[in-house]
C-alpha positions in Angstrom: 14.4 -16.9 -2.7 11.2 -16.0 -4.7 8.6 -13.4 -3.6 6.2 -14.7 -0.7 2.7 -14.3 -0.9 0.3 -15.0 1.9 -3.2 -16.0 0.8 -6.2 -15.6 3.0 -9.5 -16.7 1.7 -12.1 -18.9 3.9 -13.2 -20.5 0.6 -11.1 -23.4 0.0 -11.9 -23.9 -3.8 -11.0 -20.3 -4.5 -7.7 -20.5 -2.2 -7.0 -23.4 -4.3 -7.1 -21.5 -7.2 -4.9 -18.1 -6.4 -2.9 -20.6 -4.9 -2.0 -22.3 -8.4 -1.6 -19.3 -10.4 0.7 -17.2 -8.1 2.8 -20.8 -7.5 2.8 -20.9 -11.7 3.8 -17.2 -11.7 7.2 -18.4 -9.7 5.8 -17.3 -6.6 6.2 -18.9 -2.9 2.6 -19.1 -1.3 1.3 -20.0 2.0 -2.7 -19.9 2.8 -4.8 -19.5 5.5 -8.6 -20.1 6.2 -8.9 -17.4 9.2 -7.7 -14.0 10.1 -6.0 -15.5 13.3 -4.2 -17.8 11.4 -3.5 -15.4 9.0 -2.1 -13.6 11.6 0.1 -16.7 13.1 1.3 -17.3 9.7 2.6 -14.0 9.5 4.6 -13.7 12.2 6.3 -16.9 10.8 6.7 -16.1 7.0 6.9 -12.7 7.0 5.4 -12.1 3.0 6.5 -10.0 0.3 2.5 -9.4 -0.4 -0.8 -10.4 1.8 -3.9 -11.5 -0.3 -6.6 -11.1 1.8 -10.4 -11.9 1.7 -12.9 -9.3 3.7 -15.1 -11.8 4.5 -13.9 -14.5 7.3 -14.7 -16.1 10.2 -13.3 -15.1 13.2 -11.8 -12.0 12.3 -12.8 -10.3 9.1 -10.4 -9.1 6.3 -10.9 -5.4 7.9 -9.5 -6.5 11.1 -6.7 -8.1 9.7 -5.3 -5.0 7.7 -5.8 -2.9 10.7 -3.6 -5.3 12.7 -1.5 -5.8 9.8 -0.4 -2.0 9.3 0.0 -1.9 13.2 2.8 -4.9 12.7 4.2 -4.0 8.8 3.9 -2.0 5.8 3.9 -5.1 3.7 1.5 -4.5 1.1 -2.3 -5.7 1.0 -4.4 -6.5 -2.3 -8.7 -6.9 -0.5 -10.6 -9.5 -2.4 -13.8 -8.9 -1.4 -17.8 -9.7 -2.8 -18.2 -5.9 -1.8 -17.9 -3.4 -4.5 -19.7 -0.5 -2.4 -17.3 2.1 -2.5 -17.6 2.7 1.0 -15.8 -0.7 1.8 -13.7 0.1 -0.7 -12.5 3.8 1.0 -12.1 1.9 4.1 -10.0 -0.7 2.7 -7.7 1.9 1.5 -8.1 3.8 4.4 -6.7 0.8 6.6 -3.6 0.9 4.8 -4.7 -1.9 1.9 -2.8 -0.8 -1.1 -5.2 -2.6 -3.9 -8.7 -3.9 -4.1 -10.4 -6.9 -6.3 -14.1 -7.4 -6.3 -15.8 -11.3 -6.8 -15.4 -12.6 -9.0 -12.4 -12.3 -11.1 -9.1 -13.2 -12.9 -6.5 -15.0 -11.3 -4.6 -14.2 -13.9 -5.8 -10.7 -13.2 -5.0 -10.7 -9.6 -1.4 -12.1 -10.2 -1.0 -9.2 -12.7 -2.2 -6.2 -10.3 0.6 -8.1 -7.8 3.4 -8.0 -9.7 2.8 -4.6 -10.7 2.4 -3.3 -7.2 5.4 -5.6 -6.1 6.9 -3.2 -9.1 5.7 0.2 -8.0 6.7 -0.7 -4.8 10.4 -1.9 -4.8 11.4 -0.1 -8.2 9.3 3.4 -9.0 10.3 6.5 -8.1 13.9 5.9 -7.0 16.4 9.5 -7.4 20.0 9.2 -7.7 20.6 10.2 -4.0 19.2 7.3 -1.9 19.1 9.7 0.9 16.9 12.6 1.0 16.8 15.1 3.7 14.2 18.0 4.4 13.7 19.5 7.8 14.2 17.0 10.6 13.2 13.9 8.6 15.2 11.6 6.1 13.7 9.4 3.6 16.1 6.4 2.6 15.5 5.5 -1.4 17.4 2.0 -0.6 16.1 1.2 2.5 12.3 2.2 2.1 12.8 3.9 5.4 11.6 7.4 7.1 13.4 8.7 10.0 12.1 11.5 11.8 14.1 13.4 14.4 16.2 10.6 13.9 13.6 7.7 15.1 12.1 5.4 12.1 8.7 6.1 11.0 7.2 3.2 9.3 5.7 4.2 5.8 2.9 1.1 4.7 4.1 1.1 0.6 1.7 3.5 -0.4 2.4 6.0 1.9 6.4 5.3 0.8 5.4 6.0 -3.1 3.1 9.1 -2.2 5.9 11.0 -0.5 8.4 9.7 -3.1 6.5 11.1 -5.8 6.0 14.5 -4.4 9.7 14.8 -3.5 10.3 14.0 -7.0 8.3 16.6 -8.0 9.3 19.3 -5.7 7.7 22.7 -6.0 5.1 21.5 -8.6 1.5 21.1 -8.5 0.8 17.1 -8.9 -3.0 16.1 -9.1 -4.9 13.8 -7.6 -5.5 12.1 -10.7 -2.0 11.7 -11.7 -0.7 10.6 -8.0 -4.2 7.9 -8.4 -2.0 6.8 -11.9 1.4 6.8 -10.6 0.8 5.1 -7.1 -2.4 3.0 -7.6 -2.2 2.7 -11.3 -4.2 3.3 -14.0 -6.9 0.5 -13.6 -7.2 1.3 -9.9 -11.1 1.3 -9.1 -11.8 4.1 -6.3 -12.1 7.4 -6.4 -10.2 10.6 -5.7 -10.9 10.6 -1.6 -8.3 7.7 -1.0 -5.6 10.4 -1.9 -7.0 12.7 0.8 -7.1 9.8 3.7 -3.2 8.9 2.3 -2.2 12.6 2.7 -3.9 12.9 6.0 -2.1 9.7 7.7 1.5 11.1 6.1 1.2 14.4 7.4 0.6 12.5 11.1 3.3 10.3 10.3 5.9 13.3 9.4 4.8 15.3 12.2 6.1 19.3 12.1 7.7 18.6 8.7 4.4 17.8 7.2 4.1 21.5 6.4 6.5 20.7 3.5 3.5 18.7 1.7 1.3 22.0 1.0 -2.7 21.7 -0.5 -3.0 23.5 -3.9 -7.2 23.3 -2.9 -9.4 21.7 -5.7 -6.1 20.5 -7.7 -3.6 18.3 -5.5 -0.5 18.3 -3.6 2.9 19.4 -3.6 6.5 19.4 -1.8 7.2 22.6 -1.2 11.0 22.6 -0.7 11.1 26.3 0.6 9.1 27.4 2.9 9.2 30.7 3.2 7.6 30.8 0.4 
């Protein structure tokens, strides 16, 4: 079975149109006009990737990631008129893992999917799929967190953010490099998205997210002892 996209765009011509080039690209799609049936559709098809426009009836694009990340961490590419990087931070902020701004490339947009399909399923993978520090284990295989032995869903980005640190235990990794190794290098927002990612891991982890310290006005690291 192929890779499953979902598209959601109100806009028939333009749903048309993804639709085409992800079904060239080898992909399986489904569309939807409405965030309720986007929604429906979901629960049906469960995707590999969501497209989804920000401006709908019924239920906006917004609304849908929010209820989205409450059901999966499958990941989320906003297509939106808005380029204000306000709606941008709280795309990002909702959980969306990538963001294109009317108009643009379809061939574009099928490109920024398969590379986040990419980061998400291959990058950042050790040689032990299981990794254990304090009370919480992060499968490599599975794409699973358990913490005091219940699962933790991770949406991808979250996954590839705590991946990376681990990977780089004890070092100093800046925000600009975790922006080029999770988001890639033609992600469009700034710096703060980093921050918000942090913030909701640390919740996520609960006591153990003191192993993810702040180096203040640099980054992030995994800091494997902590006595230190």
């Amino acid at each position: 079975m192929g890779k499953r996209v979902l598209i959601v765009e109100d806009e028939a011509r333009i749903r048309e149109v993804i639709s085409d080039y992800f079904l060239q690209d080898g992909w399986e799609v489904s569309e939807a006009d409405n965030g309720r049936e986007a929604l429906d559709w979901f629960d049906t098809m469960y995707p590999d990737l969501v497209i989804l426009d920000v401006m709908m009836p019924q239920m906006d694009g917004f609304e849908v990631c929010r209820e989205l990340r409450f059901r999966s961490g499958v990941p989320i590419i906003l297509l939106t008129a808005k380029s204000a990087d306000q709606d941008k931070l709280l795309g990002y902020e909702l959980g969306a893992d990538d963001y294109i701004t009317k108009p643009f490339s379809p061939k574009v947009l099928v490109a920024k999917a398969n590379s986040l399909m990419k980061r998400v399923t291959d990058n950042y993978r050790p040689d032990g799929y299981q990794i254990k520090f304090g009370s919480s284990v992060l499968n490599t295989l599975a794409h699973r967190l358990e913490v005091n032995e219940v699962e933790v869903e991770l949406t991808p980005k979250e996954y590839e953010l705590l991946l990376l640190l681990i990977n780089h235990k004890n070092m100093v990794v800046t925000r600009e490099v975790i922006i080029a190794k999770v988001w890639g290098i033609e992600f469009e927002g700034d710096n703060r998205v980093v921050d918000s990612h942090i913030k909701k891991l640390r919740s996520k982890l609960g006591y153990d997210s003191q192993y993810i310290r702040t180096v203040i006005g640099v980054g992030y690291k995994f800091q494997e002892d902590l006595s230190e």
